[in-house]
N, CA, C and O atoms as a GROMACS GRO file, in nm:
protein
  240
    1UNK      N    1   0.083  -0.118   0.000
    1UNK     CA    2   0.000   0.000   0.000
    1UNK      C    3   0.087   0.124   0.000
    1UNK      O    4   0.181   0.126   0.079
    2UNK      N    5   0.068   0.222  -0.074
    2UNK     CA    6   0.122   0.346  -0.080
    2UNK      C    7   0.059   0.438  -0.018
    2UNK      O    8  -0.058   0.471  -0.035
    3UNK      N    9   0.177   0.504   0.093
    3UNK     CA   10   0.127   0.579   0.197
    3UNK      C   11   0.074   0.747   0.104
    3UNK      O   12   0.088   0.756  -0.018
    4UNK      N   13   0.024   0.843   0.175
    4UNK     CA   14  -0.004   0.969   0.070
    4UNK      C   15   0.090   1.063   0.116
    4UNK      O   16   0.106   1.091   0.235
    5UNK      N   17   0.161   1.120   0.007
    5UNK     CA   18   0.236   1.215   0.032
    5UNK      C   19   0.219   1.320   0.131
    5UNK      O   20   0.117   1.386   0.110
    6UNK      N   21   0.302   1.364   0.255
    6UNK     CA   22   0.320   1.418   0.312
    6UNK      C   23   0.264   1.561   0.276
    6UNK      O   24   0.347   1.613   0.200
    7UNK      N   25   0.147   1.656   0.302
    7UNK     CA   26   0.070   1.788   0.242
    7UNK      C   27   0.205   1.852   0.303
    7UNK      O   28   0.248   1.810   0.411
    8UNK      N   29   0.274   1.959   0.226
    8UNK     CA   30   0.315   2.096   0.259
    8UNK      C   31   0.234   2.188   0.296
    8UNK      O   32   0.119   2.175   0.254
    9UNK      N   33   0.259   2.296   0.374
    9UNK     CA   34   0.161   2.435   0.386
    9UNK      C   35   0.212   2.511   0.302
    9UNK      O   36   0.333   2.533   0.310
   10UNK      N   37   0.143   2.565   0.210
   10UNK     CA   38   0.128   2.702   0.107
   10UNK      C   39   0.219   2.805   0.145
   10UNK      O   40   0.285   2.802   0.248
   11UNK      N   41   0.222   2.894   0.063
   11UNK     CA   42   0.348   2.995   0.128
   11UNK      C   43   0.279   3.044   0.277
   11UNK      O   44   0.164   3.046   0.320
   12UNK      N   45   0.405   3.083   0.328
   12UNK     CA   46   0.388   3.142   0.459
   12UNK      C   47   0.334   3.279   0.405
   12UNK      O   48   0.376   3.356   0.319
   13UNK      N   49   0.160   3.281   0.541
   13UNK     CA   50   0.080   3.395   0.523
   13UNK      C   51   0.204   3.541   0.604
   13UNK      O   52   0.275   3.557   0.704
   14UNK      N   53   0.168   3.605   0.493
   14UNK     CA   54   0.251   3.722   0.582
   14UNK      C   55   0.121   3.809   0.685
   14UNK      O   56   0.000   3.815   0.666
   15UNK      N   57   0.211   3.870   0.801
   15UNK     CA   58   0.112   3.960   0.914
   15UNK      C   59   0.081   4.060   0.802
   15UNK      O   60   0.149   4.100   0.707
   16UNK      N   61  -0.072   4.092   0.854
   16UNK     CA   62  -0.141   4.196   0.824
   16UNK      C   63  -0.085   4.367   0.847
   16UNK      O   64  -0.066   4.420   0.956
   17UNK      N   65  -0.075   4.407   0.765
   17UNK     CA   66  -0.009   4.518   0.768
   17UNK      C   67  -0.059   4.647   0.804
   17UNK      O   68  -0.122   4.692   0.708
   18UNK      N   69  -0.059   4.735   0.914
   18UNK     CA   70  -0.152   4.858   0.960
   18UNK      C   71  -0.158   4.915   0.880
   18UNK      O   72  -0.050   4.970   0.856
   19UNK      N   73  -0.294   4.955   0.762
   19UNK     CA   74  -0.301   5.058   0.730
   19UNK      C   75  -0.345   5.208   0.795
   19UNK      O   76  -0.450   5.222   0.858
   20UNK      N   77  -0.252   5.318   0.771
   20UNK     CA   78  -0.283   5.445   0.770
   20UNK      C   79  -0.428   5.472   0.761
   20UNK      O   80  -0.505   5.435   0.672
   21UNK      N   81  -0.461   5.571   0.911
   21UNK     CA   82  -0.631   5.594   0.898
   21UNK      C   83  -0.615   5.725   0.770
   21UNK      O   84  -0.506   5.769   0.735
   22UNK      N   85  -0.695   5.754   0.736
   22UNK     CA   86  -0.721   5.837   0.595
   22UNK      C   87  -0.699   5.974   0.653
   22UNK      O   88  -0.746   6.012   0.761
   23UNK      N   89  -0.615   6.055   0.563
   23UNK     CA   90  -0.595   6.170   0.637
   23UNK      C   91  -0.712   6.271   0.592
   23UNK      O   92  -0.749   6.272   0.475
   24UNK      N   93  -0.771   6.360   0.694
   24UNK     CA   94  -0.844   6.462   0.668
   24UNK      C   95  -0.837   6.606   0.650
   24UNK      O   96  -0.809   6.682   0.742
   25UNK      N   97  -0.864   6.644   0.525
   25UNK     CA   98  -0.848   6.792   0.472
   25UNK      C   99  -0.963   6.881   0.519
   25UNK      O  100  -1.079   6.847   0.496
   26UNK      N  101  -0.940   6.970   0.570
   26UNK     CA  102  -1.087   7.056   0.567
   26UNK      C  103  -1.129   7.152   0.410
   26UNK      O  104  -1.049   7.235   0.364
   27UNK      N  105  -1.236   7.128   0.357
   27UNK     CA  106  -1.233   7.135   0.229
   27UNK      C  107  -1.226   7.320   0.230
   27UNK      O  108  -1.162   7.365   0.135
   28UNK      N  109  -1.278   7.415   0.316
   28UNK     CA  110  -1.189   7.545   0.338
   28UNK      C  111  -1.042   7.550   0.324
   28UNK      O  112  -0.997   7.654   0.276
   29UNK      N  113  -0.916   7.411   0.374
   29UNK     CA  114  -0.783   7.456   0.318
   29UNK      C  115  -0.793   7.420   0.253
   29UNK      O  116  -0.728   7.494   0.180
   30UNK      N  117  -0.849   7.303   0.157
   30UNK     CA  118  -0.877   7.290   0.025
   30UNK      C  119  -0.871   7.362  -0.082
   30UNK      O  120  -0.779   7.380  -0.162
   31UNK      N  121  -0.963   7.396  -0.078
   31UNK     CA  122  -1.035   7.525  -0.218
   31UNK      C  123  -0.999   7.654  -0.185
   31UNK      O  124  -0.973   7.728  -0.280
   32UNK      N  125  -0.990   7.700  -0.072
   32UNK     CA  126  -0.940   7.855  -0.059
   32UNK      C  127  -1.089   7.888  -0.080
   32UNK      O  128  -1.196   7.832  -0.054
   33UNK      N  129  -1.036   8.046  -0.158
   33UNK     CA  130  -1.183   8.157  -0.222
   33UNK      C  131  -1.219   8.031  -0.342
   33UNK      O  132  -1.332   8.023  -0.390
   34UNK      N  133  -1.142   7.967  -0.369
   34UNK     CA  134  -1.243   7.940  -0.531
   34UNK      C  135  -1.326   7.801  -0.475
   34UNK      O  136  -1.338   7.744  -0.366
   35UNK      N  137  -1.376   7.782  -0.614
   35UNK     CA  138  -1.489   7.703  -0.587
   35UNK      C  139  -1.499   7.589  -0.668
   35UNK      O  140  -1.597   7.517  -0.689
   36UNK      N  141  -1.340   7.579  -0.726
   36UNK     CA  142  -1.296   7.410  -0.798
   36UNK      C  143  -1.152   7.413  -0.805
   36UNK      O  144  -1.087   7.515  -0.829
   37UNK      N  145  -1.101   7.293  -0.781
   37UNK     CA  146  -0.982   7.279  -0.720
   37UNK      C  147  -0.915   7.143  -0.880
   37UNK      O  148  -1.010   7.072  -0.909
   38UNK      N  149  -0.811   7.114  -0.953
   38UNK     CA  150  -0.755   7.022  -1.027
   38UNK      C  151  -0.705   6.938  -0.953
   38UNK      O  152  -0.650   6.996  -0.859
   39UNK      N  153  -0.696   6.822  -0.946
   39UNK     CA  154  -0.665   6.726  -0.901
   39UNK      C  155  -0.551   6.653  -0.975
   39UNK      O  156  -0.608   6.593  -1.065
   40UNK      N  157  -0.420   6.628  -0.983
   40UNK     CA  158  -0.350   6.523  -1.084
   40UNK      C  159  -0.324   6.420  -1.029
   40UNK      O  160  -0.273   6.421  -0.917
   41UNK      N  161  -0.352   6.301  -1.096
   41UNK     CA  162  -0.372   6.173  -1.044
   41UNK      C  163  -0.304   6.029  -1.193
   41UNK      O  164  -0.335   5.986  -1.304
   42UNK      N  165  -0.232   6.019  -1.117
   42UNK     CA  166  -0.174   5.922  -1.254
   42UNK      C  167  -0.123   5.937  -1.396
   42UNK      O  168  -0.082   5.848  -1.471
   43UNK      N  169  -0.134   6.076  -1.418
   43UNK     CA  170  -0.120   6.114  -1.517
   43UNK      C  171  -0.243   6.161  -1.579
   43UNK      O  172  -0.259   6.160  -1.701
   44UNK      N  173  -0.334   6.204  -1.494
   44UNK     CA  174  -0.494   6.250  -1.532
   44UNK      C  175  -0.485   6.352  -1.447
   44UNK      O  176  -0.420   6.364  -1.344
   45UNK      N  177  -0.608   6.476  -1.540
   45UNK     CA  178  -0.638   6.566  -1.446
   45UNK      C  179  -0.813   6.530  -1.384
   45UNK      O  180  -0.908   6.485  -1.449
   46UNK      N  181  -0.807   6.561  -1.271
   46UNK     CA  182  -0.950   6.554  -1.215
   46UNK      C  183  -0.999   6.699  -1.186
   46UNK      O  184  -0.912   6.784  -1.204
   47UNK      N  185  -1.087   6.732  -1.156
   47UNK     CA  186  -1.146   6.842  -1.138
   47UNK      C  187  -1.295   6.819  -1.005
   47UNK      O  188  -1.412   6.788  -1.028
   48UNK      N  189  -1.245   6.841  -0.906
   48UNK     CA  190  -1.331   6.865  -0.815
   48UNK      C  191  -1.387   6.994  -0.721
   48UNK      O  192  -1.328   7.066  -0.640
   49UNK      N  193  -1.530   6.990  -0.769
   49UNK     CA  194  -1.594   7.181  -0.742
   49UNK      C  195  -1.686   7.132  -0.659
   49UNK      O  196  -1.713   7.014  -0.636
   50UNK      N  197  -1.757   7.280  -0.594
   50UNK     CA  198  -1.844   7.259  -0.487
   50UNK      C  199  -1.956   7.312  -0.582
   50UNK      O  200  -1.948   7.405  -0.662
   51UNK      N  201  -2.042   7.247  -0.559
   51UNK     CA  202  -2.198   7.272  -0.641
   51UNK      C  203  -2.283   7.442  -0.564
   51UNK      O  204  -2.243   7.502  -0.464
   52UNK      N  205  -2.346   7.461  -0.610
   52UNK     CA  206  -2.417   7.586  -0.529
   52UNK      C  207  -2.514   7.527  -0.422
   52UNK      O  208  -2.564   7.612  -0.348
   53UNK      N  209  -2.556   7.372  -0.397
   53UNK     CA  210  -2.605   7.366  -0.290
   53UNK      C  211  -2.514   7.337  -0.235
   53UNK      O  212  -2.558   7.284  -0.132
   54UNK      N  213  -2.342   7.333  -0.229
   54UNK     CA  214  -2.279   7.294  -0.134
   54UNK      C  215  -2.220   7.163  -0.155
   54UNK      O  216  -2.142   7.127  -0.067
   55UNK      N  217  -2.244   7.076  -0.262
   55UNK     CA  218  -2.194   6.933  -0.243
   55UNK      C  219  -2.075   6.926  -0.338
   55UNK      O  220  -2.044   7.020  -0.411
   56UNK      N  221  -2.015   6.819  -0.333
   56UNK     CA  222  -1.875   6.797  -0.410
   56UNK      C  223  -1.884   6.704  -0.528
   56UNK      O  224  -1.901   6.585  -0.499
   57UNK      N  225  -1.876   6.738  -0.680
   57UNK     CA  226  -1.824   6.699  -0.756
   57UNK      C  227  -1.713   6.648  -0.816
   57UNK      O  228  -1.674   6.723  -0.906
   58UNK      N  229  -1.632   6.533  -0.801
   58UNK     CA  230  -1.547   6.518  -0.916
   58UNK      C  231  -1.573   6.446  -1.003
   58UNK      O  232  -1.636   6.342  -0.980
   59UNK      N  233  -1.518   6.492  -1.172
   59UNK     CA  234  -1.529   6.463  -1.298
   59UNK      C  235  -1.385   6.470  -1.327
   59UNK      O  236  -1.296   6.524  -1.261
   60UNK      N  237  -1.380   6.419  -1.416
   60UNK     CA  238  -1.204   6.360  -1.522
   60UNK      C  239  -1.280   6.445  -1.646
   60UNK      O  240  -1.226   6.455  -1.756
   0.00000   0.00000   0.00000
């Protein structure tokens, strides 16, 4: 009878790594006086403005 090969364990799991809590901007140092700010991101521009009721848009 042939015994079954001895299972290996898979690569060794690496520890979970702390991510950084998200840093917060106040959208006043943000934007300043104006009322849309460019964004460059990867080699893209974004464009994020505050609407006249107050809410935040970004569009590419």
């Amino acid at each position: 009878m042939n015994k079954p090969a001895p299972q290996t364990a898979g690569p060794q799991a690496q520890p979970a790594r702390a991510t950084p809590p998200p840093r917060t901007i106040d959208s006043q140092t943000l934007f300043g006086n104006a009322s849309q700010v460019l964004i460059a991101h990867q080699g893209e521009t974004y464009k994020l403005q505050i609407t006249r009721q107050g809410k935040l848009i970004l569009t590419k």
